[in-house]
LOMIDREN-443875 format. One record per residue (C-alpha): chain; residue number from 1; y, z, x. Coordinates in Angstrom, 2 decimals, padded with zeros to 5 digits. Layout:
N
[rec 'A', NUM, [Y, Z, X]] ...
This chain:
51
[rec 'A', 1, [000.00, 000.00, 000.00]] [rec 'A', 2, [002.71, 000.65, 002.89]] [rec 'A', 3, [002.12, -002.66, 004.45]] [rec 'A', 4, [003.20, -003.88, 001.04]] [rec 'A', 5, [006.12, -002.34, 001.54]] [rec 'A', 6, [006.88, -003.32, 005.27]] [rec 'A', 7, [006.48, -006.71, 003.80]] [rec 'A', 8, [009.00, -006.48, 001.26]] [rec 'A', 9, [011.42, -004.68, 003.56]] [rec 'A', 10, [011.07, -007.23, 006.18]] [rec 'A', 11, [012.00, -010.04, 003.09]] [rec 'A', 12, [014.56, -008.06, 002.16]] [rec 'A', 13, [015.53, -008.28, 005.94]] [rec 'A', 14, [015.41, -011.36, 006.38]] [rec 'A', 15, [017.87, -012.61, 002.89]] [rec 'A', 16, [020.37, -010.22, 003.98]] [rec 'A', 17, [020.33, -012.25, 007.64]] [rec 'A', 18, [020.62, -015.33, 005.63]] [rec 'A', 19, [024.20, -013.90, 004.02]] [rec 'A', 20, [024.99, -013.12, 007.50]] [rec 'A', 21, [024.06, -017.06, 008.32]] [rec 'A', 22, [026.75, -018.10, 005.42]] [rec 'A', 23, [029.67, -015.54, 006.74]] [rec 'A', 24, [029.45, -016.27, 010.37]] [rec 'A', 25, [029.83, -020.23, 009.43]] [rec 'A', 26, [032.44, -019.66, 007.17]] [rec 'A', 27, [034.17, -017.84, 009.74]] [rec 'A', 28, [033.36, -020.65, 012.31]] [rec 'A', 29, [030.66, -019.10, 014.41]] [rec 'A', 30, [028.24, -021.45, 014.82]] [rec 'A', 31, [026.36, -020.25, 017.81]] [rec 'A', 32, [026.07, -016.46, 015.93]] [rec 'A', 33, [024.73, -018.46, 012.87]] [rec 'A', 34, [022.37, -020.60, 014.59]] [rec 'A', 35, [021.26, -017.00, 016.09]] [rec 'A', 36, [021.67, -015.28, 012.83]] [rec 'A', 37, [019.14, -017.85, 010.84]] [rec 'A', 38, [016.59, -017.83, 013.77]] [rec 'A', 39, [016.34, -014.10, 013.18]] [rec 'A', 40, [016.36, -014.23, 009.03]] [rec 'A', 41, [013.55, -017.16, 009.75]] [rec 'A', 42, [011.32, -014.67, 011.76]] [rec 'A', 43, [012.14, -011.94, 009.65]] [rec 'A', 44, [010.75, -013.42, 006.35]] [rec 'A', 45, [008.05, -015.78, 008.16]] [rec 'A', 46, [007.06, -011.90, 009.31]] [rec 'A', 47, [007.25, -010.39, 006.10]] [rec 'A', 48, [005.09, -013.31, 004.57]] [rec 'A', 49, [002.92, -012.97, 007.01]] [rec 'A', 50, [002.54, -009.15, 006.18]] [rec 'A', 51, [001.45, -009.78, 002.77]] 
């Protein structure tokens, strides 16, 4: 059951890193984004993963 969680969290993780993604372009960071979305990618390919 906690590795159900972990999962989630790790989702939860990763969408939150994906706002991050949208806030750092809009604020013309692109290398931080590119950064940013790498991390949110591993972060929910992780919490998939978990499942």
């Amino acid at each position: 059951m906690s590795s159900n969680w972990t999962a989630a969290a790790m989702v939860f993780i990763g969408l939150f890193m994906i706002g991050g993604v949208f806030s750092f372009l809009k604020q013309g960071m692109k290398v931080g984004a590119v950064v940013l979305g790498i991390g949110a990618a591993l972060a929910i390919t992780a919490g998939v993963m978990w499942w």
